[in-house]
C-alpha positions as CSV (number, residue, x, y, z in Angstrom):
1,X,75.5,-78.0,65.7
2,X,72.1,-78.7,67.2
3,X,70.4,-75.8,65.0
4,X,71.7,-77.1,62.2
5,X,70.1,-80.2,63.0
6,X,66.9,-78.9,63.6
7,X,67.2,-76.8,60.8
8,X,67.3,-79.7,58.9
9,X,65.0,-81.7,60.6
10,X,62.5,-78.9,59.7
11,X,63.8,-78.6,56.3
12,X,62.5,-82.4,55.7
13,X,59.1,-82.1,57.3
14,X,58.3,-79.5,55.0
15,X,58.8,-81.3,52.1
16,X,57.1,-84.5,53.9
17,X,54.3,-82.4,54.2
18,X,54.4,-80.6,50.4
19,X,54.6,-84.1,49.3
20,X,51.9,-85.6,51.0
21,X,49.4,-82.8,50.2
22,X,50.6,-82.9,46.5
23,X,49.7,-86.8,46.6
24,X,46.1,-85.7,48.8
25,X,45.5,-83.6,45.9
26,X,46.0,-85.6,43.4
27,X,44.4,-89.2,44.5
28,X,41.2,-87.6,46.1
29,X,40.8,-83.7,45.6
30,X,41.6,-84.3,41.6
31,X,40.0,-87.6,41.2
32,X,36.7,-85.7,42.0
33,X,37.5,-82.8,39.5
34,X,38.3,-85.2,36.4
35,X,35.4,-87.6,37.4
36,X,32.9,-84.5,36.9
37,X,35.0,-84.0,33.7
38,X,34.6,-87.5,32.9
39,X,31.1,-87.7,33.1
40,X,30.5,-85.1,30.9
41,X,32.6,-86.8,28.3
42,X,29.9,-89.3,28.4
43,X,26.6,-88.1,29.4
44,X,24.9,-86.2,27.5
45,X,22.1,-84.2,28.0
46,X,19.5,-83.9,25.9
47,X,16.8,-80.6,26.8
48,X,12.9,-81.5,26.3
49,X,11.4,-78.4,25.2
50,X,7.8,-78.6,26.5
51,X,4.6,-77.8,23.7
52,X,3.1,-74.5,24.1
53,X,-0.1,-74.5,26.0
54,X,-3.5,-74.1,24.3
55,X,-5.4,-71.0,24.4
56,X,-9.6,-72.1,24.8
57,X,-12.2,-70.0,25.2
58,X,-14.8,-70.4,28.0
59,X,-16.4,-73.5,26.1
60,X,-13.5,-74.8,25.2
61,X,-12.9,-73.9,21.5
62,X,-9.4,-73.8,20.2
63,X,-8.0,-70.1,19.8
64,X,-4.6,-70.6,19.4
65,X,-3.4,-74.5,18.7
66,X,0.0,-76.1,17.8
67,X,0.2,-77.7,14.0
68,X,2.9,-80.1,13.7
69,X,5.0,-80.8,10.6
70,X,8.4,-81.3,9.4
71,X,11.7,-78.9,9.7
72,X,14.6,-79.7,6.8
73,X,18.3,-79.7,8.0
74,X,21.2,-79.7,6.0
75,X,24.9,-81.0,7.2
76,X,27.2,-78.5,8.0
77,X,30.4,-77.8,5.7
78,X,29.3,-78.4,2.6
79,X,30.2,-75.6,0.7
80,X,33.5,-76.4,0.3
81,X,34.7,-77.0,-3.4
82,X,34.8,-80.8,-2.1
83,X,31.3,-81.1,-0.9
84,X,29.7,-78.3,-2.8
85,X,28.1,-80.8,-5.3
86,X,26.5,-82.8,-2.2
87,X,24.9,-79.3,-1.0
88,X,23.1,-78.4,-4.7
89,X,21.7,-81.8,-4.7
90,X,20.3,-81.4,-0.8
91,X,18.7,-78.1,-1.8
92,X,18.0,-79.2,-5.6
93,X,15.9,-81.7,-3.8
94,X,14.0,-79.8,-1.7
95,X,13.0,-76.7,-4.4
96,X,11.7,-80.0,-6.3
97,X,9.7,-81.1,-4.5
98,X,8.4,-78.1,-2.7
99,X,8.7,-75.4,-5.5
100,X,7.2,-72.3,-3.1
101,X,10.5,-72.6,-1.4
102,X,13.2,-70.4,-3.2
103,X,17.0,-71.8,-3.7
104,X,18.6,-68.9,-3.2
105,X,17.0,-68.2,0.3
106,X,17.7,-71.6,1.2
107,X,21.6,-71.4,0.2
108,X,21.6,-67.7,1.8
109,X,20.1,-69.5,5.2
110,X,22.6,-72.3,4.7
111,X,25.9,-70.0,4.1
112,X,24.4,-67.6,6.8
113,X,24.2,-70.2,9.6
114,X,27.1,-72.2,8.8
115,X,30.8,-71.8,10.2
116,X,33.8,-74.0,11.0
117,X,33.1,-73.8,14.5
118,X,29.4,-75.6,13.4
119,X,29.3,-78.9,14.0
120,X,25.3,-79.4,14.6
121,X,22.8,-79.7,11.3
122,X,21.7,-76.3,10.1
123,X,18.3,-75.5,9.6
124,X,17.4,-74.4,6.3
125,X,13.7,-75.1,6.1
126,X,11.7,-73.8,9.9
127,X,8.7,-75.7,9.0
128,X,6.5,-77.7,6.3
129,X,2.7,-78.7,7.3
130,X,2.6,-82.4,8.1
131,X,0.1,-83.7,5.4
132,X,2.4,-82.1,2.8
133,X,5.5,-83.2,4.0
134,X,4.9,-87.2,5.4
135,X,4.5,-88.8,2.0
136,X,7.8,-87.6,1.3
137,X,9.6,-88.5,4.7
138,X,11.2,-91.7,3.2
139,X,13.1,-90.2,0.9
140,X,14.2,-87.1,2.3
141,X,15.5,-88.8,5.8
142,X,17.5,-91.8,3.7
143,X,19.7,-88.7,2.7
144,X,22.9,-88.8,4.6
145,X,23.5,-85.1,3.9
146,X,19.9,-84.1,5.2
147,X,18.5,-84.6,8.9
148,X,14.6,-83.9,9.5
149,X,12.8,-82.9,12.5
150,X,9.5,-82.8,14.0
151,X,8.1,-79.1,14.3
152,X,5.0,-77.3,15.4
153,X,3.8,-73.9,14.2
154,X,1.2,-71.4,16.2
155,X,-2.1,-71.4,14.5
156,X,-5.1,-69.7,15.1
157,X,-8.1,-70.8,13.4
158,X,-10.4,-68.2,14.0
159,X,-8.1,-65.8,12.0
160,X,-9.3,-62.4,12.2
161,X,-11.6,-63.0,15.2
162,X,-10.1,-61.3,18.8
163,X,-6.7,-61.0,17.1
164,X,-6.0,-58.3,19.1
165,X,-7.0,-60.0,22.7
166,X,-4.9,-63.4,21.7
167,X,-1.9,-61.8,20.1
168,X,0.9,-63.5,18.2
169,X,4.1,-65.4,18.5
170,X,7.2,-64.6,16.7
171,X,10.7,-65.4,16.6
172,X,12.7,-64.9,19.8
173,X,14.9,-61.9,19.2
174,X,18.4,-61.6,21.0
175,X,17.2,-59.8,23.5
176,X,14.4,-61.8,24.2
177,X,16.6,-65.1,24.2
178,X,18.5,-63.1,27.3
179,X,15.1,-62.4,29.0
180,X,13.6,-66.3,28.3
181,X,16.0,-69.0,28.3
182,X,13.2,-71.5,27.1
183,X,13.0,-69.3,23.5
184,X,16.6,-70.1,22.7
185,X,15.4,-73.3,22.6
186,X,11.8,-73.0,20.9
187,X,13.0,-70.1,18.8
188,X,9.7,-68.8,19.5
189,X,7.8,-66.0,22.2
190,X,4.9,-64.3,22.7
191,X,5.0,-60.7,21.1
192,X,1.2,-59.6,21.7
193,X,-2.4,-59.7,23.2
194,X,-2.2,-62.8,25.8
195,X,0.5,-65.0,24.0
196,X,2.5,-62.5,25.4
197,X,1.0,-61.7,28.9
198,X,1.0,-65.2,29.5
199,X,4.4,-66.3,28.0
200,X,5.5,-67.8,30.6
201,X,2.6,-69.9,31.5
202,X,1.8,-71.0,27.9
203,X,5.6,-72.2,26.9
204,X,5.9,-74.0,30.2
205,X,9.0,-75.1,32.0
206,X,11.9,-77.1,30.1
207,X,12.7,-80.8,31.0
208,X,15.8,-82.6,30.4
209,X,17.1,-86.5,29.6
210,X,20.7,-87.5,30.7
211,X,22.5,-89.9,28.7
212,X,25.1,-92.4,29.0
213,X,26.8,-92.4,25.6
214,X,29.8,-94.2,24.4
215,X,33.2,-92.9,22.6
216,X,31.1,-93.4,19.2
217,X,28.3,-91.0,20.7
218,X,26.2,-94.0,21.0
219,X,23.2,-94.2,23.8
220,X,24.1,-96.6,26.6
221,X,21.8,-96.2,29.0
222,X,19.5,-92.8,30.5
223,X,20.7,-91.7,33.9
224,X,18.1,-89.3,34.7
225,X,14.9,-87.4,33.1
226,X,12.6,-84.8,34.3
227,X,9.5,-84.8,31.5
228,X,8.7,-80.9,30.7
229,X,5.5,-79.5,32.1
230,X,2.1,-80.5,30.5
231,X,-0.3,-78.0,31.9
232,X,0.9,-75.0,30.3
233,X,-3.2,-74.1,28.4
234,X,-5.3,-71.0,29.6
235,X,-9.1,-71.2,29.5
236,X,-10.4,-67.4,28.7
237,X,-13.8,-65.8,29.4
238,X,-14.1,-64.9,25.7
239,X,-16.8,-66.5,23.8
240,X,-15.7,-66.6,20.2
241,X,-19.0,-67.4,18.8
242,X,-20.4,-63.6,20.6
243,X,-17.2,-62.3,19.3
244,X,-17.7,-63.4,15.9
245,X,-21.1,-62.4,15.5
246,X,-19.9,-58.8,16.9
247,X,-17.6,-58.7,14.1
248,X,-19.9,-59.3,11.4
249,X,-22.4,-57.3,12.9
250,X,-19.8,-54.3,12.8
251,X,-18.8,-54.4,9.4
252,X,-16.4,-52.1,7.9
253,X,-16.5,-50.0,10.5
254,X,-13.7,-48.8,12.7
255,X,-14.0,-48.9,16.1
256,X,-14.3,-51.0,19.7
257,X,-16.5,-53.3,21.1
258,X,-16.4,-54.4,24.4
259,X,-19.4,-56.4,26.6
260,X,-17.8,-57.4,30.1
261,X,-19.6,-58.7,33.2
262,X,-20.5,-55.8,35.1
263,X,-19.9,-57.6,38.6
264,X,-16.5,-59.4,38.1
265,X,-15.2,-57.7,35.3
266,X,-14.7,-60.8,33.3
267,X,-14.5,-59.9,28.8
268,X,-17.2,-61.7,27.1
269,X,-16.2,-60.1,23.7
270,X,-13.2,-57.8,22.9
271,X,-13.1,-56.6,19.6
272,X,-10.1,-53.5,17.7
273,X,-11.9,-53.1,14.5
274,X,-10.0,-53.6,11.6
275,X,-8.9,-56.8,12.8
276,X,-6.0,-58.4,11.5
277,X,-5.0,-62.2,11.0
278,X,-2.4,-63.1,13.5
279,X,-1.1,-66.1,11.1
280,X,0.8,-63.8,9.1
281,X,2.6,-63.0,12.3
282,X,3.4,-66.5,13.2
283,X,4.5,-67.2,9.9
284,X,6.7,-64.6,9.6
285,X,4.8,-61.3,7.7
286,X,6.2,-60.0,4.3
287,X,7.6,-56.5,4.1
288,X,4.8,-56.0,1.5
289,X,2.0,-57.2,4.3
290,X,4.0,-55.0,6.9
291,X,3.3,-52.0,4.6
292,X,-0.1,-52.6,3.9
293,X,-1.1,-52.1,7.3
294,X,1.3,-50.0,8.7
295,X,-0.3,-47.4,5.8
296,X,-3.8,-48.1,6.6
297,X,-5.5,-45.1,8.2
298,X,-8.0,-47.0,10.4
299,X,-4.9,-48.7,12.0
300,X,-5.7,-52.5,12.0
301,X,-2.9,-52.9,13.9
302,X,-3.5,-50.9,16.9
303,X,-5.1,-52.5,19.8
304,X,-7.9,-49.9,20.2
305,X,-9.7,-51.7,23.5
306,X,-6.0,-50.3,25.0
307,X,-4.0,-48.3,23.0
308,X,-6.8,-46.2,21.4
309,X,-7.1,-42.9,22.9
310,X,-10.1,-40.7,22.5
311,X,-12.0,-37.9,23.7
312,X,-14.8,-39.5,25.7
313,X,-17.4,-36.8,24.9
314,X,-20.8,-36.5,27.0
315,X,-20.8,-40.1,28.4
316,X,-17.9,-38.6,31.0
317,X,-20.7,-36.8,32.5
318,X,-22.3,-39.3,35.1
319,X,-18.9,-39.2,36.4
320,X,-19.0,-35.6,36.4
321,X,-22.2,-35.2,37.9
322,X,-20.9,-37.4,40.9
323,X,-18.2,-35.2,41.3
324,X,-20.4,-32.3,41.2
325,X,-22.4,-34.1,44.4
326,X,-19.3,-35.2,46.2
327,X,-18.2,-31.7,46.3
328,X,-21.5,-29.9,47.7
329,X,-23.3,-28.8,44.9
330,X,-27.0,-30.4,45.8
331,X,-29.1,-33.4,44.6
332,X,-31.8,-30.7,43.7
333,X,-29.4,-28.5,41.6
334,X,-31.1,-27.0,38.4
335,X,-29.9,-24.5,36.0
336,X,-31.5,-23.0,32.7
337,X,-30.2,-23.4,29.7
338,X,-30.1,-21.1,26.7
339,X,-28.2,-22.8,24.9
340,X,-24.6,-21.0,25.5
341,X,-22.9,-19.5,28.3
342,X,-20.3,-16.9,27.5
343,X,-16.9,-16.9,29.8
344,X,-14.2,-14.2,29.1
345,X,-14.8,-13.6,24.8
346,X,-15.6,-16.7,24.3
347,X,-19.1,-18.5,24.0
348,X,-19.4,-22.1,24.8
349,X,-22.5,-23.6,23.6
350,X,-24.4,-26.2,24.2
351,X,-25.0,-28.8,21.3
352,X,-29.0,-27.9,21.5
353,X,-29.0,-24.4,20.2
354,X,-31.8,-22.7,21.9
355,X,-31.2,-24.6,24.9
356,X,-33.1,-27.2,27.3
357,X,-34.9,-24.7,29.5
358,X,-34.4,-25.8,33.1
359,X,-32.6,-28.7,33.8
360,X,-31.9,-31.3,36.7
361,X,-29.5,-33.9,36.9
362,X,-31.8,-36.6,35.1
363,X,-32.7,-34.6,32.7
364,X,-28.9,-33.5,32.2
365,X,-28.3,-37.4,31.5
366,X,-31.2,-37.9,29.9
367,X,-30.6,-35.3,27.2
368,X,-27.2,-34.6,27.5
369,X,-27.5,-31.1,28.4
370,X,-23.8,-29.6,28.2
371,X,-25.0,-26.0,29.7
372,X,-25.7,-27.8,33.2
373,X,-21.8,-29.3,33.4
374,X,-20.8,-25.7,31.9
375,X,-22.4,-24.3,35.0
376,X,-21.3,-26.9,37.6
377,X,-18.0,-27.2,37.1
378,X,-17.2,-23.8,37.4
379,X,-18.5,-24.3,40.9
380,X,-16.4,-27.1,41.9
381,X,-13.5,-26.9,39.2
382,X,-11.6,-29.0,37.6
383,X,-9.2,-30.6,40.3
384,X,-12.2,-31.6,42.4
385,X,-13.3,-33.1,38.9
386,X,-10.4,-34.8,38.2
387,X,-10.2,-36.6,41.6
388,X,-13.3,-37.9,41.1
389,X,-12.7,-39.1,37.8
390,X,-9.2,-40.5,39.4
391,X,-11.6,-43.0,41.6
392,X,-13.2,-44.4,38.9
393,X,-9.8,-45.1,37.0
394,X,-9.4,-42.5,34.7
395,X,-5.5,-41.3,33.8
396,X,-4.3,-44.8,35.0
397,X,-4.4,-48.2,34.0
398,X,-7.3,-50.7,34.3
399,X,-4.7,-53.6,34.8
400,X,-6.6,-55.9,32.2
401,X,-4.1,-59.2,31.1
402,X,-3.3,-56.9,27.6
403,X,0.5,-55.7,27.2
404,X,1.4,-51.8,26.9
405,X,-2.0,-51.0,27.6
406,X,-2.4,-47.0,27.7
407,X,-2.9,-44.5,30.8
408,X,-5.1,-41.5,29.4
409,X,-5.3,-38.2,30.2
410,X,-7.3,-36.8,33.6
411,X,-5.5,-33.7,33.0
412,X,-6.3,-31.0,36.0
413,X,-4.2,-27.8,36.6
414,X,-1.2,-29.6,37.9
415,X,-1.0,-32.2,34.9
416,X,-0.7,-28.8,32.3
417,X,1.9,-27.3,34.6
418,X,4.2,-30.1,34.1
419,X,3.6,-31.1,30.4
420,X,2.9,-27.5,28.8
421,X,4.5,-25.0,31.8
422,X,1.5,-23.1,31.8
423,X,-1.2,-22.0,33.8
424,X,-4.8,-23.6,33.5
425,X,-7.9,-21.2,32.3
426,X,-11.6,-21.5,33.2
427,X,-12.3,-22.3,29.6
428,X,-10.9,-25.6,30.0
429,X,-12.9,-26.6,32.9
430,X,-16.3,-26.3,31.0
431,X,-14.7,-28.8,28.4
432,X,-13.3,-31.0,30.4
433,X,-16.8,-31.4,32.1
434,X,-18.3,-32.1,28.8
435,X,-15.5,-34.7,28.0
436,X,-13.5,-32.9,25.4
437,X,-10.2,-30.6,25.5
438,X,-7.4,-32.7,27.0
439,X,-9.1,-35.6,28.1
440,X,-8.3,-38.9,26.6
441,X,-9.5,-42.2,28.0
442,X,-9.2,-45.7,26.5
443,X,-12.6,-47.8,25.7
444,X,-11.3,-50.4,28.6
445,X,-11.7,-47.5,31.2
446,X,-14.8,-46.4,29.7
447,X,-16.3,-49.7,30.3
448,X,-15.2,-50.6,33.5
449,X,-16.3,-47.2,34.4
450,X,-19.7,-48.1,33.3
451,X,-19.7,-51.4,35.4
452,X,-19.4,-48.9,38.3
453,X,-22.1,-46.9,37.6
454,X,-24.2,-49.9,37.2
455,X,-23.4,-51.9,40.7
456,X,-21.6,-49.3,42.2
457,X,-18.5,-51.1,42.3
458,X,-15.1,-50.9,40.4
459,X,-14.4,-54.2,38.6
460,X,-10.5,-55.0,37.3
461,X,-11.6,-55.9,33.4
462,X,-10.0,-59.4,32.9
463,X,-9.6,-62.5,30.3
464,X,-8.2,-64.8,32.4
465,X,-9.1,-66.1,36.0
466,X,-5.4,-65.6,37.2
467,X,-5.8,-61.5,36.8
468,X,-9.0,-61.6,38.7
469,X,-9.4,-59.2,42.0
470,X,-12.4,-58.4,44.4
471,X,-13.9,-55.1,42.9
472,X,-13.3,-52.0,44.9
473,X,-16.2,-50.5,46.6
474,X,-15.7,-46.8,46.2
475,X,-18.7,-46.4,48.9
476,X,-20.8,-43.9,46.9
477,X,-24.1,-43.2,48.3
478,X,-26.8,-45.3,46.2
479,X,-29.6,-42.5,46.5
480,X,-26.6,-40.2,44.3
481,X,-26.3,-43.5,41.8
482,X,-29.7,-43.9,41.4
483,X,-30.3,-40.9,40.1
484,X,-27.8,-41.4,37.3
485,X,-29.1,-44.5,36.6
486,X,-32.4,-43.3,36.3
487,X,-31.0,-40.4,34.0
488,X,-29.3,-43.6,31.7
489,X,-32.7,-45.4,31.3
490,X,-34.6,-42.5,30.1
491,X,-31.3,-41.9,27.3
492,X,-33.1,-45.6,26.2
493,X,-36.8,-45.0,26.7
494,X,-37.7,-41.8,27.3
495,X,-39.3,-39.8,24.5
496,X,-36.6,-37.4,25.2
497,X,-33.9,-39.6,25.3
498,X,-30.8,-39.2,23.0
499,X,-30.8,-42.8,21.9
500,X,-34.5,-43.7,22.0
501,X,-35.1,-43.7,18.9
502,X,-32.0,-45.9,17.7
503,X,-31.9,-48.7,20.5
504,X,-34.7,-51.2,20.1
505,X,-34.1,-54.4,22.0
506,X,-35.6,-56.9,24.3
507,X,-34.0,-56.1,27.3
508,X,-34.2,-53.0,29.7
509,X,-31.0,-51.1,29.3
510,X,-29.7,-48.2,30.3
511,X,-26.9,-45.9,28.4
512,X,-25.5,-42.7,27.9
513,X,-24.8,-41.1,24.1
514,X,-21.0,-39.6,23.3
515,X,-20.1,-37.4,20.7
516,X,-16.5,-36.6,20.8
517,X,-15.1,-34.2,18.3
518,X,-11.9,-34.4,16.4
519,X,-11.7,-31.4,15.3
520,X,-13.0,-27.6,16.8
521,X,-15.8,-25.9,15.8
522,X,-14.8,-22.1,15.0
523,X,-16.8,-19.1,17.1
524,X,-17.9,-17.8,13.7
525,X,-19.6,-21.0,13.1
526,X,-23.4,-19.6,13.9
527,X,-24.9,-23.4,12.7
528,X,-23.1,-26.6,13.3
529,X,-22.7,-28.5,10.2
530,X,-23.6,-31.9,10.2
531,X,-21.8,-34.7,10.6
532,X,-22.4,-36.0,7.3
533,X,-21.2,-33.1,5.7
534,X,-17.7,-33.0,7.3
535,X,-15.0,-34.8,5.7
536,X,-15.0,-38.5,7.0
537,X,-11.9,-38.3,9.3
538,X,-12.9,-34.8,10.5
539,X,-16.6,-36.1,12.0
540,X,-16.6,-37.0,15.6
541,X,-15.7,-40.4,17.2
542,X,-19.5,-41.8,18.4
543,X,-19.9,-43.5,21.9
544,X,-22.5,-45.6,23.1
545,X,-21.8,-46.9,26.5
546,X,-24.6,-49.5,27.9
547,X,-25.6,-52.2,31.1
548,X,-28.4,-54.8,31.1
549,X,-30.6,-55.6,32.4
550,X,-31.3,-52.2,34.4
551,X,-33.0,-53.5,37.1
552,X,-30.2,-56.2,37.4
553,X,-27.4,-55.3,36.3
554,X,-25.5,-58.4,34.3
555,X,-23.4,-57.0,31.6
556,X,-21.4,-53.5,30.1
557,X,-21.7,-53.1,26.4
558,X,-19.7,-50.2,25.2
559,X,-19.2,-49.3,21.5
560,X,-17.2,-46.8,19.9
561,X,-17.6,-45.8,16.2
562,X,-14.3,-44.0,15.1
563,X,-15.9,-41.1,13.2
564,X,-19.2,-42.4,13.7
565,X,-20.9,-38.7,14.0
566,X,-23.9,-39.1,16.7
567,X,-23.5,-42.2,19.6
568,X,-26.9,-43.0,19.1
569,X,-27.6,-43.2,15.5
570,X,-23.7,-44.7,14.7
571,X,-23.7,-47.3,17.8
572,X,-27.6,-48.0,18.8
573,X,-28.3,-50.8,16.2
574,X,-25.1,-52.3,16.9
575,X,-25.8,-52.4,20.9
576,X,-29.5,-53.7,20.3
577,X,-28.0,-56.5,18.1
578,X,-25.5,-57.3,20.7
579,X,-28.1,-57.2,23.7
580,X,-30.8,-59.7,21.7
581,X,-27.5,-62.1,21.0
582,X,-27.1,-62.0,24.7
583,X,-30.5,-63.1,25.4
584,X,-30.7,-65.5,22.7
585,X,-27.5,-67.4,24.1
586,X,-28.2,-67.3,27.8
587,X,-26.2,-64.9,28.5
588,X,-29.5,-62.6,30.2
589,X,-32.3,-64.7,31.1
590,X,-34.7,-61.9,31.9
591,X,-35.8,-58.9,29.7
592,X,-36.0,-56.6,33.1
């Protein structure tokens, strides 16, 4: 009798305590559940998409600026058979008074983005310039149907000018609206040149407003606001003015230009000739644009400061001849040159055809003497080369603020193992020292290579302050520099000197001459033709690589010439122009 008792008893107090956790959950653990679903029944929250930064360069002028205007929404649902008379006057109105816009584009936007589960405005028109659109406002917002909104467009009003350095924006893709939540909401992102290195910093971080509505969507009252952020610019070290006037100095020509401070590695001027202007791309380019300069053979579109790879011909050897000194052979190595040196069946010549005579490492500089890196890298060879070359950033990147930017080719026995599975031959040493074969190297490397010959230290090339770093001191001996140096001043001035006769400027500069040839020269070929009689794409891309003042060295000019033929005669007006611009805006105060 008692256990039944207590069975009941404990029969009770269960559902005592059922009960009472039932009511718990219901007065307190749901009340806080349906409160949070309460309040978002009426707050709302509205996102504040923050304006992309400005991009200035280092005096301030606008490069890439925001235009605002007007976007052109439409009501959702209209096509039915109901409303579909209301929807031809909505875009009836628009192709009249904006006859550039097409109707059937606008109604294939419309149908595209509209769908029962729609309930928002659908954008029909992205964007229509203020001062075209604001005497019109009136009457397009009375329209019940319609719903206009403020809008901004990338511009960039030096067109053409460092397209390639500033890059584009574009429409946010899928897969870039997974990567960058902030572009869901702009519908833009940076595809290129720094838009895109600096995304992140130029679109800024989102801010938000939350809303006390009523049932009839009404605003009450704001319960909270964070604003978005406002200091999303960049200030670059380009100067646009140098930049322009190194454009139009250039011409027609194909090419890259680059003059970077030799001590910090900051870009004065960056140009990828043909340029191209980056409007089209913010617009939104036409198939027939797209086509135009995909099919161009001097490839406007590639960013040749980066992506351009080339044979850097004979102004390699300065970083050959240290090599060459780092690995034993001595300061006071000379060697005569016939003009050819035959290894195996084959006869590698030098570019003078009866040779220099004998020859030092100035005057291997100074006249470009191939005979003398023939002989000297077969002494060393070619991975003791290409270690060298590793130090001063050759086969790797030069970490400038550019997307995608190239790697090269230091190719040494090792590097053809694993792409071609074969064994290296001597015969590709010599041309490797010379700077053809498989070489490849990227005018940014080039340069910042020249900006270590010039201070002896390694500078990270840069555009913006953010991407700056210490240069490296690779702690060669000066007496070993010097003597290149030397060899670079008397390319300039000596009588001898491979660009003497084509450099003519006011300051003191020293340089090195590249030919680099895009196609071989056969062994039956006794006499080389000239440049100018080869077919234009089969003459040799020209080099000219350049620092000023010699005595104190301020600035890296480096020009390349796609099928220029000879570095001095293709580049050497072009670098003298570019020097004398320098002086004239400050840039150099003394000739020496």
């Amino acid at each position: 009798m008692i256990n039944r008792l207590n069975i009941i008893f404990l029969f009770i107090i269960i559902i005592m305590i059922t009960l009472l956790s039932r009511v718990y959950f219901l007065s307190i653990k749901s009340n806080t559940y349906y409160e949070e679903l309460s309040k978002r029944n009426y707050i709302s929250r509205v996102q504040k998409i923050p304006v992309r930064g400005v991009i200035e360069d280092r005096h301030g002028k606008k490069l890439a600026v925001n235009q605002m205007g007007f976007s052109i929404l439409i009501k959702p649902h209209l096509n039915s058979k109901k409303n579909k008379q209301k929807l031809e006057d909505a875009l009836d109105l628009i192709v009249e008074h904006f006859p550039d816009i097409e109707k059937k584009k606008l109604l294939k936007t419309y149908n595209r983005k509209n769908s029962a589960y729609n309930h928002d405005f659908v954008k029909v028109v992205e964007y229509i310039p203020y001062q075209d659109f604001f005497p019109k406002y009136t009457l397009f917002s009375s329209k019940d149907s319609m719903k206009i909104e403020s809008a901004v467009k990338r511009f960039y009003p030096y067109r053409k000018a460092a397209s390639h350095v500033i890059g584009y924006v574009g429409k946010a893709s899928r897969l870039d609206i997974l990567k960058n939540e902030l572009s869901a909401h702009n519908g833009i992102i940076g595809k290129n040149g720094l838009e895109k290195f600096y995304n992140d910093k130029l679109q800024g971080q989102i801010g938000y407003k939350d809303i006390k509505v009523n049932a009839l969507n009404k605003e009450i009252a704001i319960i909270d606001e964070k604003e978005p952020s406002i200091d999303n610019s960049i200030k670059i070290s380009l100067d646009i003015e140098l930049q322009k006037y190194i454009q139009k100095i250039f011409g027609k020509r194909s090419g890259a230009i680059i003059v970077m401070d030799a001590n910090n590695g900051e870009i004065l001027s960056a140009t990828s000739m043909p340029e191209f202007d980056n409007n089209i791309f913010a617009s939104g380019i036409s198939v027939k644009e797209w086509n135009i300069m995909r099919n161009d053979l001097n490839h406007p579109f590639t960013n040749k400061l980066i992506n351009g790879l080339y044979p850097p011909g004979s102004i390699i050897k300065m970083g050959v001849a240290l090599s060459f000194l780092e690995n034993g052979i001595e300061d006071n190595y000379t060697i005569n040159c016939s003009g050819s040196i035959r290894i195996g069946n084959r006869n590698f010549r030098c570019w003078k055809r009866f040779g220099h005579g004998k020859v030092d490492f100035r005057k291997a500089i100074r006249e470009s003497c191939d005979d003398f890196f023939y002989k000297g890298s077969l002494r060393i060879g070619i991975n003791k080369i290409s270690q060298t070359l590793d130090k001063f950033g050759f086969g790797r990147q030069t970490g400038v603020d550019q997307v995608n930017e190239f790697f090269g080719v230091n190719p040494n026995k090792l590097w053809k193992e694993k792409k071609f599975k074969q064994p290296w031959y001597v015969g590709e040493t010599v041309i490797t020292s010379i700077g053809q074969g498989n070489m490849l190297v990227t005018p940014m490397q080039m340069a910042r290579y020249t900006a270590f010959i010039a201070t002896g230290k390694l500078p990270k090339p840069h555009f913006y302050k953010a991407n700056y770093e210490e240069p490296e001191d690779l702690k060669m001996p000066e007496a070993q520099l010097n003597t290149l140096r030397r060899g670079m001043y008397d390319v300039i001035h000596h009588p001898k000197g491979t660009a003497t006769k084509y450099v003519k400027t006011k300051i003191a500069i020293a340089g090195k001459t590249g030919t680099a040839q895009v196609v071989s020269i056969p062994q039956s070929e006794k006499v080389r033709m000239k440049e100018s009689e080869l077919k234009y794409f089969q003459r040799s891309h020209a080099w000219l690589t350049t620092y000023g003042p010699y005595k104190n060295p301020k600035y890296v000019v480096n020009v390349l010439v796609e099928h220029g033929g000879h570095g001095g005669s293709a580049a050497g007006e072009v670098v003298s122009k570019i020097y004398d611009k320098l002086y004239e805006m400050g840039y150099i105060k003394s000739s020496n």
